[in-house]
VEXZA-125093 format. One record per residue (C-alpha): y, x negated, z; residue number from 0. Coordinates in nm, 2 decimals, padded with zeros to 4 digits. Last residue first. Layout:
# residues N
(node (Y X Z) NUM)
...
END
This chain:
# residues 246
(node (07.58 06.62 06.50) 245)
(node (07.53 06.99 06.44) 244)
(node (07.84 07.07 06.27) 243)
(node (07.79 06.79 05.99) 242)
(node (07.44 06.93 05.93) 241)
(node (07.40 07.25 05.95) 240)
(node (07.77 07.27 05.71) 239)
(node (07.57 07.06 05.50) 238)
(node (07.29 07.28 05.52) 237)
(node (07.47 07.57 05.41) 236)
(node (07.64 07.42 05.16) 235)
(node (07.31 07.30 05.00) 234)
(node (07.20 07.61 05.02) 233)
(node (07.45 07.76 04.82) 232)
(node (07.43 07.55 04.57) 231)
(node (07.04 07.57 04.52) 230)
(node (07.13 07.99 04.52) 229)
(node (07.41 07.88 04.21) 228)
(node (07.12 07.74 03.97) 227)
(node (07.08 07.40 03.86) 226)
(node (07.31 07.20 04.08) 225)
(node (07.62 07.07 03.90) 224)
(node (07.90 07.27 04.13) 223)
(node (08.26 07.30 04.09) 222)
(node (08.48 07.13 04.34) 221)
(node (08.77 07.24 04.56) 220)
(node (08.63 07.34 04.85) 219)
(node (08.75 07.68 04.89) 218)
(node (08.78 07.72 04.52) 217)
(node (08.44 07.64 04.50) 216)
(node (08.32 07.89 04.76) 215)
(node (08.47 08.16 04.61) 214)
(node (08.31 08.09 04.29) 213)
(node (07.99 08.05 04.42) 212)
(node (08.03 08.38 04.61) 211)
(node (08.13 08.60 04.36) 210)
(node (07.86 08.49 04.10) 209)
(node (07.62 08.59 04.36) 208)
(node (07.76 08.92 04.43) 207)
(node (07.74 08.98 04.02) 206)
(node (07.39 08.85 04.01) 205)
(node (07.28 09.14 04.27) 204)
(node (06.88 09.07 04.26) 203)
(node (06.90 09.33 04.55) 202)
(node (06.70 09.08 04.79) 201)
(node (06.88 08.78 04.63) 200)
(node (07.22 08.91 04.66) 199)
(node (07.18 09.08 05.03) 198)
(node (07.06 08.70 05.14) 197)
(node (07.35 08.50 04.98) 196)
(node (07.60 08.78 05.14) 195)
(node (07.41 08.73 05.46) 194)
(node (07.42 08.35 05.40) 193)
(node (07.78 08.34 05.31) 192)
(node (07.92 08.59 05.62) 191)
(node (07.74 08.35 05.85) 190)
(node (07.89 08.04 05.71) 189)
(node (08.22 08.24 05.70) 188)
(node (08.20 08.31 06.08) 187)
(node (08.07 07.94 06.14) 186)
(node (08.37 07.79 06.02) 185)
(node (08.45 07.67 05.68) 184)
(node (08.69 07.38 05.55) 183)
(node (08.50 07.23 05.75) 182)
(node (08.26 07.18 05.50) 181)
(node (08.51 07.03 05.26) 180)
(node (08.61 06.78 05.54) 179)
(node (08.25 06.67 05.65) 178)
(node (08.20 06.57 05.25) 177)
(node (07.94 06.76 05.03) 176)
(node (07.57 06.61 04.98) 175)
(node (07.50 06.53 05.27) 174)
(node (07.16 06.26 05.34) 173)
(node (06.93 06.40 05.57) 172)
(node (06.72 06.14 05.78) 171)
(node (06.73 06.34 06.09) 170)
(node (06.57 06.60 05.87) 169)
(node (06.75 06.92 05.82) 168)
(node (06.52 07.27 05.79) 167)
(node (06.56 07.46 05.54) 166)
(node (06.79 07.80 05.51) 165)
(node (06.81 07.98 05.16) 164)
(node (06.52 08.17 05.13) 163)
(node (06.21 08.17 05.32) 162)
(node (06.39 08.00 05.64) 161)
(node (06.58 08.28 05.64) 160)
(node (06.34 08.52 05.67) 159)
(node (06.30 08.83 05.39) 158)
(node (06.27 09.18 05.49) 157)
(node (06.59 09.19 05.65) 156)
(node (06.69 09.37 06.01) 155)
(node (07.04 09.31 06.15) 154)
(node (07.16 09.65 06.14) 153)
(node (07.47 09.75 06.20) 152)
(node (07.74 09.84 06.48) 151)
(node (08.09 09.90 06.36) 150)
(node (08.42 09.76 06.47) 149)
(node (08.81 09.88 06.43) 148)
(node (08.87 09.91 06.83) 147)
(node (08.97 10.27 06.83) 146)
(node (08.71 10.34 06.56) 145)
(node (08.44 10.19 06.78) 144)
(node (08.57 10.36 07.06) 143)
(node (08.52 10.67 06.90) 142)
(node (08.17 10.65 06.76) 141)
(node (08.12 10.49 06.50) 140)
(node (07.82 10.62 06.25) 139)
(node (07.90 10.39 05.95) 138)
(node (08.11 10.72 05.73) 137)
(node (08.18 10.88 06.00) 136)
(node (08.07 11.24 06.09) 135)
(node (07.78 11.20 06.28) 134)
(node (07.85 10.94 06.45) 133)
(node (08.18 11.10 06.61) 132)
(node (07.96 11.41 06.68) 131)
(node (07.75 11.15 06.87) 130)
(node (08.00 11.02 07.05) 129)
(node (08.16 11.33 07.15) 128)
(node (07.88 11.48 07.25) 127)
(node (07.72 11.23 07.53) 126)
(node (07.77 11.43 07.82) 125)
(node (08.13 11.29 07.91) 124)
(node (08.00 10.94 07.99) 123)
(node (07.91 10.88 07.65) 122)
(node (08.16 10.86 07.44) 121)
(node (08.49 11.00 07.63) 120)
(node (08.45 10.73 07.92) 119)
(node (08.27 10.50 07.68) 118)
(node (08.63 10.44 07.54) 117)
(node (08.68 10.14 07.78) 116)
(node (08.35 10.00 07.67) 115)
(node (08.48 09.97 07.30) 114)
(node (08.86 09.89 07.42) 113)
(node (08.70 09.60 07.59) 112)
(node (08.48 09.45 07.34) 111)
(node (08.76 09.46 07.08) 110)
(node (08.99 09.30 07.33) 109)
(node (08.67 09.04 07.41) 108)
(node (08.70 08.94 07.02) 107)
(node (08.50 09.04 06.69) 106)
(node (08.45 08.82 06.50) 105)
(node (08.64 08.85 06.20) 104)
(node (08.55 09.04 05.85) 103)
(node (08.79 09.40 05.90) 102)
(node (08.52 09.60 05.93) 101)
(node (08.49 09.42 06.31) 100)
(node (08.13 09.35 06.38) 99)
(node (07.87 09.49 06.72) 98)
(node (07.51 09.43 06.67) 97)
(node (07.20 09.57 06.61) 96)
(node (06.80 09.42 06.58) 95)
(node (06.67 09.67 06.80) 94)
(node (06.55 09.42 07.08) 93)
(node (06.90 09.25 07.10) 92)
(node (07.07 09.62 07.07) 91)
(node (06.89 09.64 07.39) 90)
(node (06.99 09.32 07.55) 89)
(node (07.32 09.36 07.47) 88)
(node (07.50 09.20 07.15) 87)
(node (07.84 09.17 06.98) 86)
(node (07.81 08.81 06.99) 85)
(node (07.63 08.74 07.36) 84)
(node (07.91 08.68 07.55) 83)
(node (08.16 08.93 07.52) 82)
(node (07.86 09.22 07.41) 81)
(node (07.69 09.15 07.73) 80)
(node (07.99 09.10 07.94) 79)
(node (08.14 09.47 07.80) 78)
(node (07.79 09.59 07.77) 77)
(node (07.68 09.53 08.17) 76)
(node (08.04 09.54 08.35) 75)
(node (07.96 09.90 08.51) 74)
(node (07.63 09.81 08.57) 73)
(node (07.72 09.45 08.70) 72)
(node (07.99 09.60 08.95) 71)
(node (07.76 09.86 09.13) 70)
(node (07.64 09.64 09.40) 69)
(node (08.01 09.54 09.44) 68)
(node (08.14 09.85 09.40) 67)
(node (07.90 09.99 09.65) 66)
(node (08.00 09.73 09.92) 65)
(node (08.34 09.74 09.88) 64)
(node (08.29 10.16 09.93) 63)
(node (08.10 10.06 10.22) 62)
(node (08.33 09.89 10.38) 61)
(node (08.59 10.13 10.38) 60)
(node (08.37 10.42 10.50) 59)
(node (08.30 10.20 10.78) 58)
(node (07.93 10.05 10.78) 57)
(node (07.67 10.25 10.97) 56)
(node (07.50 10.35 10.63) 55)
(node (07.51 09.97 10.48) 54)
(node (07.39 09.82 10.81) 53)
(node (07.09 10.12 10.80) 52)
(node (07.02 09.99 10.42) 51)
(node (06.97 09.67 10.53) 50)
(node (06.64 09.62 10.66) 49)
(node (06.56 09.32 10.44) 48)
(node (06.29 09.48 10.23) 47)
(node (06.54 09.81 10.24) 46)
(node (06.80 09.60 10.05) 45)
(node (06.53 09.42 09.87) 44)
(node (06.42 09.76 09.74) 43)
(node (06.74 09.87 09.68) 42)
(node (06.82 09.61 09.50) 41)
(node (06.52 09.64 09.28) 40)
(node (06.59 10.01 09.18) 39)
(node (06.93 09.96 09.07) 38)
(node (06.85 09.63 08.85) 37)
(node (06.56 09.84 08.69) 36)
(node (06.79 10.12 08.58) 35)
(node (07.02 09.87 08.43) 34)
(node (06.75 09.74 08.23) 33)
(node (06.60 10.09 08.16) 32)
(node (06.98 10.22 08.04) 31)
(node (07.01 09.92 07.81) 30)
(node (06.66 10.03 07.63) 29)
(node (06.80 10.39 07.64) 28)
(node (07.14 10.23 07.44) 27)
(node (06.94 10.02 07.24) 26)
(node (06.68 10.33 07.16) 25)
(node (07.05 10.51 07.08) 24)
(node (07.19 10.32 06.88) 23)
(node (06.91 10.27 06.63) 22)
(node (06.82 10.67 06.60) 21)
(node (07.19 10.70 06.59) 20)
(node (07.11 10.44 06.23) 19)
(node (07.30 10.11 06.28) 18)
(node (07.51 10.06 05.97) 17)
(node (07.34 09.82 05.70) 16)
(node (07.63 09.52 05.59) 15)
(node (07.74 09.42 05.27) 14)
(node (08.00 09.10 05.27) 13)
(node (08.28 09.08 05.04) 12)
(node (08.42 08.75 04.99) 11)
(node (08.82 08.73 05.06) 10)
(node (08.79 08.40 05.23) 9)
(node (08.86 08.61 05.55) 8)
(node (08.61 08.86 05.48) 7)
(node (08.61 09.16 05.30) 6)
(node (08.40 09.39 05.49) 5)
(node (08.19 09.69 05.30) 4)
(node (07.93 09.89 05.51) 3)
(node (07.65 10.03 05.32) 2)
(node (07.62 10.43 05.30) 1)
(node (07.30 10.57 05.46) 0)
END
């Protein structure tokens, strides 16, 4: 499978793994059982609580308010999901997928939106057209995810964090970078560095690496003196822990 380019906002490139269909669609069956489960346990407490006979002598009126209602979080489930969770659900959670914009910004709730909106011709129409849609893009969108300019990938690495380039920051941690350099950088573009600093080190990509130092320099305006540019990076990225996590 192809990797997924994104140039970033600081004009870094970032490698990503598309989501396989086989990915998507264990999240999406995964999401299914969840919503599934929320179905089938109200209508046990409904019938626990001797309501399903209210609900049937209800006016037609009433009980349409009454099925939306019930209905409401199903219908809601990725767009909330994915809105507040980072481009998540709980199933792509599980498979290790999530929801980016290709163009290297987070992804907003009008993103989110046009995504779930377009599940109307994705998936509710039988399936096909999403999965002909996957099929033939290059990072297996489906429609709405080439409406809204996002892609879902694959969050899985061989190597943890905490292995690499993350350590954890003593309360007695001394910065090495000033608060206002490391601001110069939100946490999108931390994000963006450690999976570039990651995909670099796994592929032994010395080019990617040289990238990144230098963009970060110019961003903060100083060259480094540590002994090899992964210490440098680190450092950055514990600074930025630090000073954002006070």
């Amino acid at each position: 499978m192809s990797k997924l380019y994104i140039t970033t906002t600081q004009n870094v490139p970032l490698f990503f793994t598309p989501a396989s269909i086989g990915e998507r669609m264990l999240g999406y069956i995964i999401d299914m059982i969840v919503k599934a489960s929320y179905v089938i346990s109200l209508y046990y407490l409904f019938r626990y609580l001797k309501l399903l006979d209210v609900f049937i002598n209800m006016e037609t009126w009433g009980q349409i308010a009454l099925f939306l209602a019930i209905y409401s979080p199903v219908a809601f489930y990725s767009l909330v999901s994915e809105s507040l969770m980072e481009g998540r659900t709980l199933g792509k959670m599980v498979v290790k997928t999530r929801v980016v914009k290709i163009d290297g910004y987070q992804a907003s709730f009008t993103d989110y939106f046009t995504r779930w909106i377009f599940r109307l011709v994705d998936i509710d129409m039988g399936f096909v057209p999403g999965v002909l849609f996957m099929l033939f893009t290059g990072y297996t969108q489906r429609l709405g995810d080439l409406a809204a300019g996002t892609a879902v990938i694959s969050e899985k690495s061989k190597y943890n964090l905490s292995h690499t380039i993350l350590a954890d920051i003593n309360g007695d941690y001394e910065p090495y970078f000033s608060r206002t350099q490391m601001l110069q950088f939100n946490d999108n573009d931390m994000r963006i560095i450690k999976e570039n600093a990651l995909y670099a080190i796994q592929n032994r990509d010395a080019a990617l690496m040289e990238r990144l130092t230098t963009k970060i320099e110019e961003v903060i305006r100083i060259k480094h003196k540590f002994p090899t540019q992964e210490k440098f990076i680190r450092k950055v990225i514990e600074n930025y822990n630090y000073y954002t996590g006070e």
